[in-house]
C-alpha positions as a Markdown table, in Angstrom:
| # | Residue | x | y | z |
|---|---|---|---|---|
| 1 | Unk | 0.0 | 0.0 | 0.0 |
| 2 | Unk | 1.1 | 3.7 | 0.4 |
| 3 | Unk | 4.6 | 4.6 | 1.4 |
| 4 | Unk | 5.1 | 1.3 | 2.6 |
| 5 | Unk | 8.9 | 0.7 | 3.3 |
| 6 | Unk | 10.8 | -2.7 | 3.1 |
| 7 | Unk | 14.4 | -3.1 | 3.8 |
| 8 | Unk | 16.9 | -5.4 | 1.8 |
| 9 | Unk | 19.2 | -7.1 | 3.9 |
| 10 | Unk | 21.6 | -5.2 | 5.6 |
| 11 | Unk | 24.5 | -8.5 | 4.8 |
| 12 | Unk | 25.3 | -9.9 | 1.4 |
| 13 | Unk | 24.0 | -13.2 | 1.1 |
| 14 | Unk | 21.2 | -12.8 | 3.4 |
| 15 | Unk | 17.5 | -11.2 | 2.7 |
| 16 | Unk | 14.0 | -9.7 | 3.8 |
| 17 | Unk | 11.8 | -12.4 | 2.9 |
| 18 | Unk | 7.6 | -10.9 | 2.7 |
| 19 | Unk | 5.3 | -14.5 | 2.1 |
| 20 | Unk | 2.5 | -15.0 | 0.2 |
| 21 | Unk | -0.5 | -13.0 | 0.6 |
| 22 | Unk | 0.4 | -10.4 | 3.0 |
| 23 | Unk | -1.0 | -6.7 | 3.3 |
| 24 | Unk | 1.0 | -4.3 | 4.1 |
| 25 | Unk | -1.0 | -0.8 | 4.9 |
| 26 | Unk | -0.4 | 2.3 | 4.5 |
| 27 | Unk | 3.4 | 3.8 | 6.4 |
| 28 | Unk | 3.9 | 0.1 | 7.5 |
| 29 | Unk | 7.4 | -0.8 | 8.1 |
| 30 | Unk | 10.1 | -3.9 | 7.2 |
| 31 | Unk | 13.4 | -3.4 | 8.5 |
| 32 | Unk | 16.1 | -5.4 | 7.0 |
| 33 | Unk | 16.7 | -9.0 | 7.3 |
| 34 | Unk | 13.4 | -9.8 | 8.6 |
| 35 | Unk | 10.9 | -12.6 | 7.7 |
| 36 | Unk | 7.5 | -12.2 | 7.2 |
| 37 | Unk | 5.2 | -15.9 | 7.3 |
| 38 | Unk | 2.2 | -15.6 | 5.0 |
| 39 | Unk | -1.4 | -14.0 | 5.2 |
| 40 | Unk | 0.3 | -11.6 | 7.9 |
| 41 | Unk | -1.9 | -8.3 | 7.8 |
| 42 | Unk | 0.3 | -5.1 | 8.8 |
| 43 | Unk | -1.9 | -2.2 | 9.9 |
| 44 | Unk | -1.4 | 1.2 | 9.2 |
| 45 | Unk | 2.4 | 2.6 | 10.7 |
| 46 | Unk | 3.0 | -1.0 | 12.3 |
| 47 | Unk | 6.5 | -1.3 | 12.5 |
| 48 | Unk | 9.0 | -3.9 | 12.4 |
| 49 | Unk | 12.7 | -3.3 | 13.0 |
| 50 | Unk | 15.2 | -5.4 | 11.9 |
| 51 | Unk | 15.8 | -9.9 | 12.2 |
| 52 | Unk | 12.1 | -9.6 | 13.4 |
| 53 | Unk | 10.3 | -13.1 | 12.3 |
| 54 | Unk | 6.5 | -13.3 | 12.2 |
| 55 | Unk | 4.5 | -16.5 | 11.8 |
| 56 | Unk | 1.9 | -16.8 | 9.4 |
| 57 | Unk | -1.5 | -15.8 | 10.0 |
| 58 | Unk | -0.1 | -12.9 | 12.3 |
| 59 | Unk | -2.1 | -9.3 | 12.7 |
| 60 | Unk | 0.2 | -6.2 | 14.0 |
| 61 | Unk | -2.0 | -3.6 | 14.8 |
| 62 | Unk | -1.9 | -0.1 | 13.3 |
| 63 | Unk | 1.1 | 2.3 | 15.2 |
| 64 | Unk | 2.2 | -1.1 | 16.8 |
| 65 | Unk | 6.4 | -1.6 | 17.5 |
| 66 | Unk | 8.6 | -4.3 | 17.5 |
| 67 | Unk | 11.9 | -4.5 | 18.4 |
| 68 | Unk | 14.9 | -6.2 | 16.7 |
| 69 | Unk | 15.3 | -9.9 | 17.0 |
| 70 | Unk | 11.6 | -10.2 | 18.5 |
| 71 | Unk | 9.6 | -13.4 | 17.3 |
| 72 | Unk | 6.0 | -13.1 | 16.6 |
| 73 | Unk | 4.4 | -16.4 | 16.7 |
| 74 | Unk | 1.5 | -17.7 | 14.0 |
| 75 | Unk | -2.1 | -16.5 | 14.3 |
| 76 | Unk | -0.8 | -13.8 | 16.9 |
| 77 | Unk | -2.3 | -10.5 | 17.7 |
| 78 | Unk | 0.0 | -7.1 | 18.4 |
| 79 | Unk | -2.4 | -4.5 | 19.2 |
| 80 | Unk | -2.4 | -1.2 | 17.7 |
| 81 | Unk | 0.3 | 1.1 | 19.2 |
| 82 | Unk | 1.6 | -1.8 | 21.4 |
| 83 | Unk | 5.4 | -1.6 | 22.1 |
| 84 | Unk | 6.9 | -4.8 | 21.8 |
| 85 | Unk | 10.7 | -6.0 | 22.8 |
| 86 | Unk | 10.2 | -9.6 | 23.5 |
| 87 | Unk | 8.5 | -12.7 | 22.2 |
| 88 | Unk | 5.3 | -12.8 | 21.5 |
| 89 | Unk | 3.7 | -17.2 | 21.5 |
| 90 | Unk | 1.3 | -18.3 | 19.0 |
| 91 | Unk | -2.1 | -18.0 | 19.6 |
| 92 | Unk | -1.8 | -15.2 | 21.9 |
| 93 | Unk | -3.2 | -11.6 | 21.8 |
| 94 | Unk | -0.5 | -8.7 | 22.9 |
| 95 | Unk | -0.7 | -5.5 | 23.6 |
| 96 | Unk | 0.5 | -2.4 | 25.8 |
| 97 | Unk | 4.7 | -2.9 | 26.4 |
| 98 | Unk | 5.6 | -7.1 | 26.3 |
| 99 | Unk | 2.0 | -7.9 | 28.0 |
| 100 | Unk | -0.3 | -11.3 | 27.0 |
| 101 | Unk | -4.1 | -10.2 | 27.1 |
| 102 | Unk | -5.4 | -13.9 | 25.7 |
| 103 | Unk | -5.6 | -16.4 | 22.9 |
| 104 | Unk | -6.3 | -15.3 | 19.9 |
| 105 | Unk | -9.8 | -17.4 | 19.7 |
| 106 | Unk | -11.2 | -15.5 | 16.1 |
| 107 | Unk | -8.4 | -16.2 | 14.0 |
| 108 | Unk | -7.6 | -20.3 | 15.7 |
| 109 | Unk | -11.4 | -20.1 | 14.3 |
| 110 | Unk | -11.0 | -18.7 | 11.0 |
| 111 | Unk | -8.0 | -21.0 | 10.7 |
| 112 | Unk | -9.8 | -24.1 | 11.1 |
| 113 | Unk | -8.8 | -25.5 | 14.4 |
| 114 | Unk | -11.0 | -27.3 | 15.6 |
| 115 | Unk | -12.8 | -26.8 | 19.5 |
| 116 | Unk | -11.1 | -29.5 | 20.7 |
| 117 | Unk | -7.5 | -28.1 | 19.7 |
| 118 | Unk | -8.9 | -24.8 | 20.8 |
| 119 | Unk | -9.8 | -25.7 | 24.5 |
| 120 | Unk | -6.0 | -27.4 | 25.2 |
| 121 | Unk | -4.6 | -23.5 | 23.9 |
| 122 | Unk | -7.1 | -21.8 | 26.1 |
| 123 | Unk | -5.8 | -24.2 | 28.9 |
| 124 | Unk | -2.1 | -24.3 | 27.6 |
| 125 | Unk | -3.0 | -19.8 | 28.3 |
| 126 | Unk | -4.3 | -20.6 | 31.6 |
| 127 | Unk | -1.3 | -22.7 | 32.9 |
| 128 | Unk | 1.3 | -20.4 | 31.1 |
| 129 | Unk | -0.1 | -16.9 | 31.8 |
| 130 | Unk | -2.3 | -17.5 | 35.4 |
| 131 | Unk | -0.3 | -19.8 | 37.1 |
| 132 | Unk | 2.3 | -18.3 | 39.1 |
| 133 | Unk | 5.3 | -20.7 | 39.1 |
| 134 | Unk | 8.3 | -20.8 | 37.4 |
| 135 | Unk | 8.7 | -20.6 | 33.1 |
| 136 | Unk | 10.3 | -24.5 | 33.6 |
| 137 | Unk | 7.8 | -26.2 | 35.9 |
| 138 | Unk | 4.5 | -24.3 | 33.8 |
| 139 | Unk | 6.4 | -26.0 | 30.7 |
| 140 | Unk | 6.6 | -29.4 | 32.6 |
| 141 | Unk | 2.8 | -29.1 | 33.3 |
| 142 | Unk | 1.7 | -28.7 | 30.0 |
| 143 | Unk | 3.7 | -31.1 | 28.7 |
| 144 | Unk | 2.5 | -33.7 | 31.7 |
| 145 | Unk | -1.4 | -32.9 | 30.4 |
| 146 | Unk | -0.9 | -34.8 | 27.1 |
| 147 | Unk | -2.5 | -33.0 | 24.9 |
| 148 | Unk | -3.1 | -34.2 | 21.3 |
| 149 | Unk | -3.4 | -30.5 | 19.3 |
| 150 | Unk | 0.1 | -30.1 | 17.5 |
| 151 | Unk | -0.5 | -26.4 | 18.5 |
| 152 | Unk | 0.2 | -27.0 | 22.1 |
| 153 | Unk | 3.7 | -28.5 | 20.7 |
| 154 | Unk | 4.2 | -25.6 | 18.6 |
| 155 | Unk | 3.8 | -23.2 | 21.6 |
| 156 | Unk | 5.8 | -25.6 | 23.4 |
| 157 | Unk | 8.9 | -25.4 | 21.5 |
| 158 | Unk | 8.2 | -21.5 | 20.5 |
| 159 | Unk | 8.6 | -20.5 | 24.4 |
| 160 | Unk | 11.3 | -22.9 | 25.0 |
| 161 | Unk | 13.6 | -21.8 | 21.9 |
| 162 | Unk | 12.4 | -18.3 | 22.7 |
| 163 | Unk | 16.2 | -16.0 | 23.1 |
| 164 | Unk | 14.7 | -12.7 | 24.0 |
| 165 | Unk | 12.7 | -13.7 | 26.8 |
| 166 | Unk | 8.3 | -14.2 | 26.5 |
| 167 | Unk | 5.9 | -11.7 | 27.4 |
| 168 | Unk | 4.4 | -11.6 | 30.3 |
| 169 | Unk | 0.4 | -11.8 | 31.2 |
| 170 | Unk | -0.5 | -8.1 | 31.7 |
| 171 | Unk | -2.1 | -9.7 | 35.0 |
| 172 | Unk | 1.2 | -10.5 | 36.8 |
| 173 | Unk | 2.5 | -7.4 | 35.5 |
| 174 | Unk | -0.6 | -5.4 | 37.4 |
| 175 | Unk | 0.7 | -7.3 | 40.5 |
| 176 | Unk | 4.1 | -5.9 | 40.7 |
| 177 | Unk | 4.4 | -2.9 | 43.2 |
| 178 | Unk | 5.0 | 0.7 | 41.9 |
| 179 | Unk | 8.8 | 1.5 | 41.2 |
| 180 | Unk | 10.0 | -2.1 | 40.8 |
């Protein structure tokens, strides 16, 4: 769309890859070296600076920011203006500065996942996001619940590969006393 800016890769060798079917609005922004999945919508002044990688199916709101090196899982949700400098998991809905708001239940929908496959996400959010434990023993839990949607493994290995650290629920950030 208009005045829509994409960056070649800032090394030789290496490049900005957009998949299929994207839409990139109006002042949107691809920094260099990035990778876009397909079907990713890009709202109005969303920008991405550079090594970002977004999965497919992703929505980054209009005026929304993400830092370098961030990972935006598939069938994710940035809201518009959000300010984003770590990874955001599949499925989920982010929004303000690096906070989890929910799953993403419209677009597991207009994917085609079925209820079942949605329920173990939705429980996969409540264990990972509302139980307050430790990032390894929530990961042991899920994993101990044996649940059959390949999207629970996806999120699985998305938070444990995850290098600049996953967002938290904006409810345990509410928690945290002023000035700390």
């Amino acid at each position: 769309r208009e005045h829509v800016s994409i960056h070649r890769s800032s090394t030789k060798g290496e490049s900005t890859v957009v998949g299929d079917n994207c839409l990139l609005m109006g002042g949107s922004h691809i920094a260099h070296d990035c990778v876009l999945g397909s079907n990713i919508i890009m709202a109005n002044m969303a920008g991405i600076a550079g090594h970002v990688e977004i999965g497919d199916r992703a929505f980054i709101g209009g005026g929304a920011m993400i830092h370098q090196f961030v990972k935006v899982g598939a069938v994710a949700i940035v809201a518009g203006n959000a300010r984003m400098s770590m990874d955001i998991p599949p499925y989920m809905i982010a929004a303000e500065r690096n906070q989890v708001w929910g799953i993403n239940v419209v677009g597991l929908r207009r994917a085609g996942l079925s209820p079942q496959a949605i329920r173990e996400i939705r429980e996969t959010y409540r264990i990972f996001f509302r139980t307050p434990a430790p990032r390894t023993q929530l990961i042991a839990e899920i994993k101990s619940k044996g649940f059959a949607a390949a999207e629970v493994q996806v999120f699985l290995k998305f938070v444990e590969e995850s290098k600049r650290g996953v967002c938290r629920s904006h409810l345990e950030l509410s928690q945290v006393p002023a000035g700390e």
